[in-house]
N, C-alpha and C positions, 0 to 999 in steps of 0.2 A: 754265524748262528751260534747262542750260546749251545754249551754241551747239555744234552740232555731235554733241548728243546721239541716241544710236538713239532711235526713235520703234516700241518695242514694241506689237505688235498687240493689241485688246484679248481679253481673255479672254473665253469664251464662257460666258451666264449662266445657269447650273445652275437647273434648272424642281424646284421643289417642290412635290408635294400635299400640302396641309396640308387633313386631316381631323378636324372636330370638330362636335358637335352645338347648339353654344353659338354663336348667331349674332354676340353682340357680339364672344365673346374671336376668332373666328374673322376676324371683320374686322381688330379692332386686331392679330393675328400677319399678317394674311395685307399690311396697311401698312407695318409695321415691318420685314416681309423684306426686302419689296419694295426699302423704303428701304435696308438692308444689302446690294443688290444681285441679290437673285432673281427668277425667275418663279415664280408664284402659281399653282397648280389648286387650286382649293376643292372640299371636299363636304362634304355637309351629314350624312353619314351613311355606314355601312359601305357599303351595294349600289353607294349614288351613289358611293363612292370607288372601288370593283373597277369602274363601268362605263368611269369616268373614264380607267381606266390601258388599258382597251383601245382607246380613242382619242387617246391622249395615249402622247409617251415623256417620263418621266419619273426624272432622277436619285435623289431622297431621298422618303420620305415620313414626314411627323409627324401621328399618327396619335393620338387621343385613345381612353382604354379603356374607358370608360365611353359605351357610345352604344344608342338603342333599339331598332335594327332589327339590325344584328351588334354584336358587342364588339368592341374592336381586336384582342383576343388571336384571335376567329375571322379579320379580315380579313388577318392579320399570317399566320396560319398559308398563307391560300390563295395571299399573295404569294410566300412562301416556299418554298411547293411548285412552283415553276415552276423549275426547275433551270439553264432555259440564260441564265440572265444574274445576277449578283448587284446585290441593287436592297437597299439599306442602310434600316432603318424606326424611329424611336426613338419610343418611346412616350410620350403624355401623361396624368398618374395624377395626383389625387388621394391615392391609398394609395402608402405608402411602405412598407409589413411587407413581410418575409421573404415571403408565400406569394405576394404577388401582383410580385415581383422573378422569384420562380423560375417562376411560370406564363410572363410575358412574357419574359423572355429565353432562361430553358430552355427549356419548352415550345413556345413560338409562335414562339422564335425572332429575337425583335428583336434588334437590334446595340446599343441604349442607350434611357435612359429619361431625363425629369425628371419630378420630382415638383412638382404644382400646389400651390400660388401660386410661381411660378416668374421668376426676372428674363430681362428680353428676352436681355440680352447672354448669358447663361449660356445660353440655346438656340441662339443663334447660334454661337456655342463647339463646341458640341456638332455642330453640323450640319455645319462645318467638319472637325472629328475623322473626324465619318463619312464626307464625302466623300474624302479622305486616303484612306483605306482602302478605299473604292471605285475608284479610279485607280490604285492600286496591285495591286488583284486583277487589274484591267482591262491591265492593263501586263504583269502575270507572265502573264497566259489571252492574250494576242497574244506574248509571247514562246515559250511552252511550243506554240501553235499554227507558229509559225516553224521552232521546235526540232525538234517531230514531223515536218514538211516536208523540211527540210536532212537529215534523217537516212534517211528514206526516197524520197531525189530522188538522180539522179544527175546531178553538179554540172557535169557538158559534154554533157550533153543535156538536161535538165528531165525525163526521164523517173522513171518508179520503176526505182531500183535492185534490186542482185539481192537485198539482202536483206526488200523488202518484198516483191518478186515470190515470193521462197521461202515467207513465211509465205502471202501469199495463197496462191498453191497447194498448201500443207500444210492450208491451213483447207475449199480446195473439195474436195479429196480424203478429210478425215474427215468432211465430211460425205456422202460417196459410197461409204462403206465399210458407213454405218447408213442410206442414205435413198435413194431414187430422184432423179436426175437425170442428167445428162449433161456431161461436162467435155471442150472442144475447145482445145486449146493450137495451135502452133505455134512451132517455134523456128527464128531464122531466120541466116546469115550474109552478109555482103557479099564477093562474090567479088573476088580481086585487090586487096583494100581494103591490105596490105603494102606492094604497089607504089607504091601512091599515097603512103603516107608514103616508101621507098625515095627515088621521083622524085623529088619534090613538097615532101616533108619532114611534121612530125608538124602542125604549122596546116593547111597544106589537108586531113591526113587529118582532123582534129579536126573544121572545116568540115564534112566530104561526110556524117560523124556526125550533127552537130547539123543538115542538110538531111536525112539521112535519117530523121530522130527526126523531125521538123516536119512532115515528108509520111509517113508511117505513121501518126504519131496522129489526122493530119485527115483518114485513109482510114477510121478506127474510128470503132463506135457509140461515144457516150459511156460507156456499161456497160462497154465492154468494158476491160480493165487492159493497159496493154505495158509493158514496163522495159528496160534494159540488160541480159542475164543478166552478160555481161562485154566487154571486146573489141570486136569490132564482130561481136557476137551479142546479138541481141534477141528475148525469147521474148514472145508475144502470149497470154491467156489469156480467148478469148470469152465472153462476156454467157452467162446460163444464160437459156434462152429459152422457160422452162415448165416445172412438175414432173411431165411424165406421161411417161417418155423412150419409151414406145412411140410416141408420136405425134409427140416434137419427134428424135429423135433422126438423123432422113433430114433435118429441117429446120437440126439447128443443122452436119451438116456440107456441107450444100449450100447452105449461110451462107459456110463459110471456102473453099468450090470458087470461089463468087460472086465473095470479095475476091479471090483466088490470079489467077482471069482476067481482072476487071479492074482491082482496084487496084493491084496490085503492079506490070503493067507500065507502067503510067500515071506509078508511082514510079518507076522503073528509066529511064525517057524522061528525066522532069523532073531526077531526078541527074547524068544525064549533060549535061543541056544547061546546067543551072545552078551544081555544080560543078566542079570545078579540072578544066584539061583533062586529065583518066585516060588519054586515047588519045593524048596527044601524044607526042614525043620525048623522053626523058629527058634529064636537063641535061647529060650526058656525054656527047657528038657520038658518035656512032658506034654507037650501041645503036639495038634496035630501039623502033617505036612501042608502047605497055602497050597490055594489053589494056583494053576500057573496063568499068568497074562491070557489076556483075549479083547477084540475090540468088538463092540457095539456100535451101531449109527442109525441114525435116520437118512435120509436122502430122499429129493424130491427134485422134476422139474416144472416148471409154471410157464404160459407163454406172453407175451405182450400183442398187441396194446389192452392195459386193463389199469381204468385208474384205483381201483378196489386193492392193488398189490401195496402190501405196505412189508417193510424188514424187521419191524417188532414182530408182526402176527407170524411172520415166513419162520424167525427163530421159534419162537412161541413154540409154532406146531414142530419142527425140524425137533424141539428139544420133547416134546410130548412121544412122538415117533423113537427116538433115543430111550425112553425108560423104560416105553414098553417092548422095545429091544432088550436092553437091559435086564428085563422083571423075565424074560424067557430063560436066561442064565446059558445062552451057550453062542453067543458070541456073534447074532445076529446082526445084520445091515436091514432094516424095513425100510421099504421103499413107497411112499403116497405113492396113489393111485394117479396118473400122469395131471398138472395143473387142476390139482384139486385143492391145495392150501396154500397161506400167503396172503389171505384175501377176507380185508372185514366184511362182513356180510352186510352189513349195509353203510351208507354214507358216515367216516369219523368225525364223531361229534362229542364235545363234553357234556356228559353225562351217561353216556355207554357205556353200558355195566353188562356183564356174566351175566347168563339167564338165570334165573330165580333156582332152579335145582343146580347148578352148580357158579356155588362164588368165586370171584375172583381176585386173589392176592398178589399182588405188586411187593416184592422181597429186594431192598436195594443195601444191597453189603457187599466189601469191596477185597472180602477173604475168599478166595478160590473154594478153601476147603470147606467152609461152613457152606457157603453156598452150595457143596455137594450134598452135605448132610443133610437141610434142610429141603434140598429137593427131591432127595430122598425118602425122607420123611413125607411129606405131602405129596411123593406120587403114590403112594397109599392110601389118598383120602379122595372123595371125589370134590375137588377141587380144581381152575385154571388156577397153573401159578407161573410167573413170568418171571424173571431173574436178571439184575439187574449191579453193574461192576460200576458204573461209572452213572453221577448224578444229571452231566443231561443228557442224559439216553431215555434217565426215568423222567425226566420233568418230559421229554420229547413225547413219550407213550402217554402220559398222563393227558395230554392235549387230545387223544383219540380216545381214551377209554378213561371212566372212572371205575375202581375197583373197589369189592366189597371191605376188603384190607391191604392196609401198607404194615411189613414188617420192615424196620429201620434199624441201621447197623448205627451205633452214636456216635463213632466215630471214624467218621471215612476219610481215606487219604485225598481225595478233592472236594472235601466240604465238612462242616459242623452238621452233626444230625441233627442237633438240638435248632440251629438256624433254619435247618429244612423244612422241620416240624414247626414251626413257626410259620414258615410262608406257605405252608400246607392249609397251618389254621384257617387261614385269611379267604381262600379262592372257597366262595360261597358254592360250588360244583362238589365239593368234597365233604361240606357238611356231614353227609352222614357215612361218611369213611370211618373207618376203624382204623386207629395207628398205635402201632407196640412197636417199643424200641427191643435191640438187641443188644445185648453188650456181658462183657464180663466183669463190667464194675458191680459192686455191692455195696459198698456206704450210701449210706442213706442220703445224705445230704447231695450225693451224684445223682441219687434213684431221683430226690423230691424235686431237682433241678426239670430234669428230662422231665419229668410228669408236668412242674411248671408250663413248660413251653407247648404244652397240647397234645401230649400221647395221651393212651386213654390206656395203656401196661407196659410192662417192662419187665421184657423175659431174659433170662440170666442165661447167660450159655456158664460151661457146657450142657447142652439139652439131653435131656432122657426121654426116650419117645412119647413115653405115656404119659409123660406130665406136659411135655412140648403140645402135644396135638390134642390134648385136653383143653389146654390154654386160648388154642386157636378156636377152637369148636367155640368154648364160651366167648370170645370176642368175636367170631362170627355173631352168634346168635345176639348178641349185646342191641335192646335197644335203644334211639336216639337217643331219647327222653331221661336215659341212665346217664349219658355223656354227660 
């Protein structure tokens, strides 16, 4: 070796069962691997080989087909039916025809054959090919497991995001439309959490996030799923804790009363003393001290079977519950009245609009924080307002409810708004919808675009309230005939 060369680790020696019923050929392969490099399990016969692999892990097997207590083609089939792992098997034949190629590879499934009298090197060949192909499946099934991860994790807190959180609860909700149990959410906010980035900046907000996310998950069962919904809102969706809801029903929400009184302020203690100081001075002399963190939530359980349960209306109220938590200012959990929300009142159909004394606005923008603002903003007006991160959650709602207004973000990370509003125009159900874009451009020639395409305004962030909910009031009241 030259001087100064790396001294690469040795590779690790891939274990072979080599099955046959021939004790001599069985010794001189099980020598000659060895010598090529491998570990050896022997058996002497099909049973003794399936006992072997539940004691042994084992890379490859070369499997002879011709044996007297199973064939290879049976014991090929029953490795093969084991789904969670791919374990590669090439067969040893005597017969070379057509019928008995397509029994072992089609049928039984092997990955390759040789035909006996066979030369050593040309199985070694072969065994190599296979492995190849093994570490390659094994590479894409650890990337494709990553993949699935990264896409449903959100990447500043390790939690599930909202869009795995969405489908989980679209899946426990169909099945509570057909079947008995019970569903308890909770959606929660961090109060004051603005200031902290304001004070402090967006690291320490990001910080008291990734503290907050670390001490809620290790206050839940493991059953139990939480995510980011967005923002510094995290909706929790508890364990199902039995299928008889007459009997678990007092039990699964004196479950979330249990966590509400003592985990949460145990979190709320631990945040405050562990992150950024929230209560201190802000960095411009002369202000006052912030207020320090505190959590808000709504939480509800519903029971099944009810085809009336839908997961828009269940956030909808879960988030209506949250403000007026919120609007109390001391750090409330409200709790609906047991399977009281969740549920349209009557049959979803397009055209189902908010009752005539309170409208209803459909807000699809893909900024955490505006979307706090603004819902802010309009829980001081008596308006329904539904909120909405991703475009088809909103086109999904839009199928059950028409609302009095769409406010539109122009430019969302999974869509053109300007395209959205366009195929907004079109669906004759929406006729007399109100649509205002949102955005922070100001050239006119942006502004006359978006107006082009079928809004009927275009409100500029950043918003002042009284000019914001001035704006809304008039394109509420806006009639048809002015479009």
């Amino acid at each position: 070796m030259a001087k100064g060369a790396a001294v690469s680790e040795p590779a690790r020696r891939r274990t072979i069962l080599l099955v046959d019923d021939e004790e001599d050929l069985l010794e001189v392969l099980t020598d000659f691997l060895i010598t090529a490099g491998f570990q050896i399990i022997g058996a002497r016969g099909g049973r003794e080989a399936l006992r072997q692999m539940e004691r042994n892990v084992v890379d490859l097997v070369v499997l002879d087909v011709m044996m007297p207590d199973l064939s290879g083609f049976e014991v090929c089939k029953q490795i093969k039916s084991n789904r969670d792992r791919y374990l590669p098997v090439i067969l040893l034949t005597a017969r070379g025809d057509i019928e008995s190629l397509v029994s072992g590879l089609g049928q039984a499934g092997a990955d390759d054959y040789v035909v006996k009298p066979f030369k050593n090197p040309e199985l070694v060949a072969r065994i190599h090919a296979a492995l190849r192909v093994k570490d390659l499946y094994e590479l894409i099934s650890r990337q494709n497991i990553l993949l699935t991860e990264l896409s449903n994790t959100d990447d500043l807190t390790g939690l599930y995001n909202r869009r795995f959180m969405t489908r989980a609860l679209n899946e426990r909700i169909e099945k509570l439309k057909s079947g008995e149990g019970v569903l308890t959410c909770v959606l929660l906010d961090l109060n004051n959490f603005k200031q902290i980035n304001d004070t402090h900046g967006h690291l320490a907000g990001d910080e008291v996030l990734r503290k907050f996310s670390e001490l809620m998950k290790a206050s839940l069962d493991s059953n139990d799923i939480c995510g980011r919904w967005g923002g510094d809102e995290f909706l929790i969706i508890f364990r199902e804790i039995g299928s008889h809801p007459e009997k678990i029903a007092a039990r699964a929400e004196a479950a979330v009363q249990d966590w509400v009184r003592q985990k949460v302020p145990a979190i709320v203690q631990e945040l405050q003393k562990s992150g950024p100081p929230v209560a201190a001075a802000s960095r411009n002399s002369g202000q006052t001290p912030g207020k320090p963190v505190s959590i808000s939530g709504g939480a509800a359980s519903v029971i099944g079977p009810d085809r009336s349960l839908h997961p828009v209306q269940m956030i909808a109220d879960l988030d209506q519950l949250l403000y007026v938590a919120k609007g109390r200012g001391n750090g409330d959990i409200l709790f609906a009245p047991f399977n009281s929300i969740g549920r349209r009142s009557a049959p979803a159909g397009r055209g189902e609009k908010a009752g005539a004394g309170r409208p209803l606005i459909f807000v699809l923008e893909d900024d955490g924080d505006i979307c706090s603002i603004v819902r802010d903003m309009l829980a001081r007006q008596n308006f329904e307002t539904v909120i909405f991160q991703e475009t088809p959650l909103f086109f999904d709602a839009l199928k059950a409810r028409t609302p009095n207004l769409i406010l539109l973000d122009l430019k969302l990370a999974d869509a053109d708004g300007r395209d959205v509003c366009r195929h907004l125009r079109h669906q004759p159900e929406l006729a007399d919808t109100r649509i205002s874009f949102l955005s922070a451009f100001t050239a006119e020639d942006i502004r006359q675009t978006a107006i082009d395409s079928g809004a009927d305004a275009f409100i500029i962030k950043p918003f002042t309230y009284s000019k914001f909910i001035k704006q809304i009031h008039q394109l509420i009241a806006m009639p048809a005939a002015a479009k």
